[in-house]
C-alpha positions as CSV (number, residue, x, y, z in Angstrom):
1,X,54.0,10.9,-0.3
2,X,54.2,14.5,1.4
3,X,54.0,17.2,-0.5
4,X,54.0,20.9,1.5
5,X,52.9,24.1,-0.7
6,X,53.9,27.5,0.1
7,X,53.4,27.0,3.9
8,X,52.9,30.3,5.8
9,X,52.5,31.2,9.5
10,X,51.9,34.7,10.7
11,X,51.1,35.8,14.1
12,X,49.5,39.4,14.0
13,X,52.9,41.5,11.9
14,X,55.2,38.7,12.8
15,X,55.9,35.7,10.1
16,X,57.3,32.4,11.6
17,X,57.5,30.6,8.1
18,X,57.6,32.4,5.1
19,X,56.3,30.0,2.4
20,X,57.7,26.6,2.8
21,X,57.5,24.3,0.1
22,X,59.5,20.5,-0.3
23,X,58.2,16.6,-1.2
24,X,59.2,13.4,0.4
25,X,58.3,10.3,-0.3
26,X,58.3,7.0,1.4
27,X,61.7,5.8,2.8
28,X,62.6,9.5,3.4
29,X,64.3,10.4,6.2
30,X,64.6,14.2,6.1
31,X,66.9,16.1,8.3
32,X,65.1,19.7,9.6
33,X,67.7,22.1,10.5
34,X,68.0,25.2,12.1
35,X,68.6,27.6,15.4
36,X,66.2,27.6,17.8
37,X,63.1,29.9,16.6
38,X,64.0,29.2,13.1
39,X,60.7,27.8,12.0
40,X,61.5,24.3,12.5
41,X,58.5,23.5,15.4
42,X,56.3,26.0,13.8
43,X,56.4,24.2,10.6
44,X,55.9,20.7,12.1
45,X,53.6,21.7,13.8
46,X,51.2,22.9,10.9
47,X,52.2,19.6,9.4
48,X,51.1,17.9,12.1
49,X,47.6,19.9,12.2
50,X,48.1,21.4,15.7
51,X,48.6,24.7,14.1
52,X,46.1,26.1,11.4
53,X,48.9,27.1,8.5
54,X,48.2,31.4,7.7
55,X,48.5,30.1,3.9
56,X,49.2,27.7,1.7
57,X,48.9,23.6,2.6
58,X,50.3,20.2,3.3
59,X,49.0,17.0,2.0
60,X,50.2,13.4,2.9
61,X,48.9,10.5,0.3
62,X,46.6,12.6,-1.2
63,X,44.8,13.7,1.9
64,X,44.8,17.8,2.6
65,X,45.9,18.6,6.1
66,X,43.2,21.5,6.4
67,X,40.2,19.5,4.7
68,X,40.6,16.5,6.7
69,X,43.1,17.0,10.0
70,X,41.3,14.0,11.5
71,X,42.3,11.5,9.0
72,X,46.0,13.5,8.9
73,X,45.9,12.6,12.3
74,X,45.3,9.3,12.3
75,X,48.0,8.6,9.7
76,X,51.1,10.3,11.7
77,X,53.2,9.7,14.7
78,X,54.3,13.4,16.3
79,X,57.1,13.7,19.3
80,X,57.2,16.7,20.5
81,X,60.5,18.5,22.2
82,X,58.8,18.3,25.6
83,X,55.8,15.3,25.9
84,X,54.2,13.9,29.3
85,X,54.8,10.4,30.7
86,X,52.5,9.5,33.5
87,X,53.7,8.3,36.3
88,X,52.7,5.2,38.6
89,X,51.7,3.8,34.8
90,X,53.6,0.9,33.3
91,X,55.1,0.7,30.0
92,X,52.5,-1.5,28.6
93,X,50.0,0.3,30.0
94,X,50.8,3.6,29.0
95,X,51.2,2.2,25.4
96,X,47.8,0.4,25.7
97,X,45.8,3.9,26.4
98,X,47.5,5.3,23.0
99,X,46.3,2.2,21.0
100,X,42.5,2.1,22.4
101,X,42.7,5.5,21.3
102,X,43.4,5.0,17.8
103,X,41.1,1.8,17.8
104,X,44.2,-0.5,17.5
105,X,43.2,-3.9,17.4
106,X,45.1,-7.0,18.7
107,X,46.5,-4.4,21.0
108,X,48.7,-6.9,22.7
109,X,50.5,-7.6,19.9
110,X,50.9,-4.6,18.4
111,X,52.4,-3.4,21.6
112,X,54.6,-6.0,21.9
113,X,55.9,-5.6,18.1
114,X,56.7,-2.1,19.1
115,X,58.3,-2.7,22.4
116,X,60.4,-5.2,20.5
117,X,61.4,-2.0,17.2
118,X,62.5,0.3,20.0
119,X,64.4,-2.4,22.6
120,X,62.0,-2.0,25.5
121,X,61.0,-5.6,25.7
122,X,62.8,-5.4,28.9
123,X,60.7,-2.9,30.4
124,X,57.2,-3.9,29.7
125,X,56.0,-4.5,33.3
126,X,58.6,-0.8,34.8
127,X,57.2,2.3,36.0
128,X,57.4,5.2,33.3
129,X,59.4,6.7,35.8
130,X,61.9,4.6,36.4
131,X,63.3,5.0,33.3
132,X,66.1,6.4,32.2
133,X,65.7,9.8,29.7
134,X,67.1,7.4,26.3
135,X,64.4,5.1,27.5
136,X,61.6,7.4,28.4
137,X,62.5,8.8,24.3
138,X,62.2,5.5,22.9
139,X,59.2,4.9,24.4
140,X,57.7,7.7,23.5
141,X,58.5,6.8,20.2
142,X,57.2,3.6,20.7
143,X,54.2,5.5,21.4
144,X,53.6,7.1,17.9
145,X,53.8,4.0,16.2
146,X,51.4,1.9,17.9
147,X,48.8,3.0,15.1
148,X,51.2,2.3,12.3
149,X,51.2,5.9,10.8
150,X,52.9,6.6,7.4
151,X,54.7,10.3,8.6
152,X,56.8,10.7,12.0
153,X,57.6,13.9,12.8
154,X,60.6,13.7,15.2
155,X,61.0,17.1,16.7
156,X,64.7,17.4,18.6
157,X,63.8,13.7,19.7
158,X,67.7,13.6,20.4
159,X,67.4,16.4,23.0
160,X,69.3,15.8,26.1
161,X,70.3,12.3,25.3
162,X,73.7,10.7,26.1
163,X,76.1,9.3,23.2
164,X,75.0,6.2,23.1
165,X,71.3,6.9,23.4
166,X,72.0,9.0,20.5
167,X,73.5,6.1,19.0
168,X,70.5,3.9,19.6
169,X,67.4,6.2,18.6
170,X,69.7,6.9,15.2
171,X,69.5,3.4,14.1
172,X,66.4,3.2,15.3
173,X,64.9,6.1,12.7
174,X,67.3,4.7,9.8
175,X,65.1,1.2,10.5
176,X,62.0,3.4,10.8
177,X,63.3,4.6,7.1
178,X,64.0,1.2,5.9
179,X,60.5,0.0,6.7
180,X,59.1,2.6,4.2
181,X,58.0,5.4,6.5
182,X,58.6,9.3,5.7
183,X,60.5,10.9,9.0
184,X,61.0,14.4,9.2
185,X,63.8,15.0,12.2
186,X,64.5,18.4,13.5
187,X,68.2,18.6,15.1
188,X,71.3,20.8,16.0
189,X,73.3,17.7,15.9
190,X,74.1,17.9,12.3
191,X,77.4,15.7,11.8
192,X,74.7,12.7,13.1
193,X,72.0,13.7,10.6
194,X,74.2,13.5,7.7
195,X,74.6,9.6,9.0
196,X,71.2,8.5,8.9
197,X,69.5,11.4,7.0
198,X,69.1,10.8,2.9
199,X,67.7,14.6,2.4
200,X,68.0,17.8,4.8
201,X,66.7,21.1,4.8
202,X,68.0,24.4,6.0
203,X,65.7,27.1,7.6
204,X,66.5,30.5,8.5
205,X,63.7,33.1,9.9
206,X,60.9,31.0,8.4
207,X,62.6,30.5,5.0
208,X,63.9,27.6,3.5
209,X,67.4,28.2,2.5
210,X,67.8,24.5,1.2
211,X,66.2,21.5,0.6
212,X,68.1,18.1,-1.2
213,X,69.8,15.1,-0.8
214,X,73.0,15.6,1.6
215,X,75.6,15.1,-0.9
216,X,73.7,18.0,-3.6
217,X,73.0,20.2,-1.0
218,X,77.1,20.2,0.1
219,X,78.3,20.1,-3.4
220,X,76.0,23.6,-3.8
221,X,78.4,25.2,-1.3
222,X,81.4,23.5,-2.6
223,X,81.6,23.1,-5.9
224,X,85.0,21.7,-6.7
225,X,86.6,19.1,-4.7
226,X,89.4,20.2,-1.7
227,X,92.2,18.0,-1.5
228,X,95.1,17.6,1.1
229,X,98.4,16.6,0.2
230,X,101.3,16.4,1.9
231,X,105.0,15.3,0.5
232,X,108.3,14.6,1.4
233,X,109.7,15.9,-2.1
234,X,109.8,19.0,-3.7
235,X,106.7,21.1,-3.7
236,X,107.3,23.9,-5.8
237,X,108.2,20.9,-8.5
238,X,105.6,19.0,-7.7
239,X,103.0,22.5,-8.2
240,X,104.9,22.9,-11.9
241,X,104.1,19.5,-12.7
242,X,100.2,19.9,-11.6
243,X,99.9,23.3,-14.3
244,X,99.5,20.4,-17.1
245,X,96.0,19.4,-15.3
246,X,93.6,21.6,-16.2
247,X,91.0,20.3,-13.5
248,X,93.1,21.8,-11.0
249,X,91.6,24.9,-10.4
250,X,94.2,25.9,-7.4
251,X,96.8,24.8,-5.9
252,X,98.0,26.4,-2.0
253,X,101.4,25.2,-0.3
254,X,101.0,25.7,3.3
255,X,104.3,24.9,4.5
256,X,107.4,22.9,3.2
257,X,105.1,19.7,2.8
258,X,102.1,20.5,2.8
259,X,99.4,21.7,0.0
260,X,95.6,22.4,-0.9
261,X,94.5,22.1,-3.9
262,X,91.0,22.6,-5.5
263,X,89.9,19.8,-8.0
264,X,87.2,19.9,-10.5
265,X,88.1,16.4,-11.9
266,X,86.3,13.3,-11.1
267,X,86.6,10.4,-8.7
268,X,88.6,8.3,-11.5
269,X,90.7,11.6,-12.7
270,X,91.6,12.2,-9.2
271,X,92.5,8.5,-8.7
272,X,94.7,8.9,-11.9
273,X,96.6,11.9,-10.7
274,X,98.2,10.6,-7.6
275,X,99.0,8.0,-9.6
276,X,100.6,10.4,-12.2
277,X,102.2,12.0,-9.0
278,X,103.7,9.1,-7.6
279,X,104.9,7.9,-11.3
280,X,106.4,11.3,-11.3
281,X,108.9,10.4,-8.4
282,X,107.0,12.4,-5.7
283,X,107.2,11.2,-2.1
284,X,103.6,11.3,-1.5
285,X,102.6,11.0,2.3
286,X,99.2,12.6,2.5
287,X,96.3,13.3,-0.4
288,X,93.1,13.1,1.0
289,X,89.9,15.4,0.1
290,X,88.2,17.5,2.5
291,X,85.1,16.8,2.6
292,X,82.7,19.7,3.6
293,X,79.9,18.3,6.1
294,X,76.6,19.9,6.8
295,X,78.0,22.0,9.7
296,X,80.0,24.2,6.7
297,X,76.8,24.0,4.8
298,X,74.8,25.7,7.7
299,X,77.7,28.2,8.9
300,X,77.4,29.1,4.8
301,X,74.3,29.8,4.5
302,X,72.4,30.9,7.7
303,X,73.5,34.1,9.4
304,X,72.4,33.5,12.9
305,X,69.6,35.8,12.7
306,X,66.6,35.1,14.3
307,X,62.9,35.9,13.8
């Protein structure tokens, strides 16, 4: 488990996080967001004992981040925004040095269990270089998990990556989930992170704005549900008919057929009144909700200001 308390970061008068605190446990796969110079590297950073935290702590399976960063190391797997391949080394090679590093043993297999998690079989005996920028992040990836480390911390690791790279490294983290490891991703991508990401976390200037599963964390900026409907029969009847639901909170025409209405109802009372509706006679063409993603959640709550 991770558990960070009250993490702080000052530099002389100038705070980069202001008191972050959240848990994860294993299986978590927790989405970072925010604008660049938010606090997102800053706090990864300190979690990943490269930076000494100004206050409070971090502590992963019981083990303090500022008591013992050498055992903290040894237990997580950090991608940076920017890292270094060598060139004129081969893949195997390069993933080799990492693992006599960390005292791997059976280094052969190991790297050829990892090659095989992130699809680089292939490319065992290529040049670093030669690879393409998907490739290079996979490997890289391939990289922090030669030791087997409980905590990855991802940071932008979909940075200038094509669609289907994208596509690739976000099944790849889900699998990375599903094999019981905490992952802490930083992204701008947010539509993707709400894919493959069980809990996220907003940060603005160093503060933590939010911090749950997807679904609670929309619901908090959305409380009722938003659905579309659209008809081919009488809208203003069909609005006098809805005044006997007292879940609907609203109800908005927007043109001859179309309406918004807000619903406070559940899934089954919202199932039972188009049913109602089309019982009713209605000519129902269109009721779908609106579901609000984690782009509205962000737009919401951050302001765009910047430390």
């Amino acid at each position: 488990m991770l558990e960070v308390k009250n993490l702080h970061k000052s530099y002389g008068g100038f705070t980069a996080v202001q008191g972050i605190s959240f848990t994860l446990k294993p299986g978590d796969i927790f989405g970072f967001i925010g604008s660049n110079g938010a606090g997102k590297t800053t706090t990864i950073r300190m979690i990943a004992t490269l930076l000494e935290p100004t206050a409070g702590t971090a502590s992963l399976n019981g083990v303090d981040i500022i008591e013992n960063p050498m055992q903290i190391r040894r237990m997580i797997g950090y991608m940076p925004d920017f890292f270094g391949l060598y060139d004129d080394v081969k893949v195997w090679e390069y993933l080799d040095f990492f693992a006599s590093i960390y005292g791997v043993q059976k280094r052969d297999q190991v790297i050829d269990e990892v090659l095989e998690l992130t699809d680089l079989t292939v490319k065992k005996f290529s040049y670093v270089q030669s690879l393409s920028r998907g490739m290079q992040q996979r490997l890289c990836l391939a990289r922090c998990l030669v030791h087997d480390p409980k905590l990855l911390l991802l940071d932008e690791p979909a940075s200038g990556l094509d669609p289907r790279a994208r596509a690739e490294l976000k099944e790849l983290i889900a699998e990375l989930g599903r094999m019981g490891k905490i992952v802490i991703v930083s992204s701008h991508i947010l539509p993707e992170l709400s894919d493959f990401c069980n809990c996220v976390g907003i940060i603005e200037r160093g503060n933590l704005l939010a911090f749950g599963d997807v679904a609670s964390v929309v619901r908090s900026i959305r409380p009722v549900k938003v659905i579309r409907l659209s008809c081919i029969s009488d809208l203003h009847a069909l609005e006098a008919g809805l005044k006997a639901y007292s879940s609907i909170q609203n109800f908005v025409g927007t043109n001859d057929q179309d309406a918004t209405i807000e619903f406070s109802g559940t899934d089954e009372e919202q199932a039972d009144l188009l049913k109602a509706l089309v019982n009713q006679g209605h000519r129902i063409i269109g009721f779908n909700e609106d579901h609000a993603d984690l782009e509205d959640v962000f737009l919401k709550l951050t302001t765009g200001a910047v430390n």
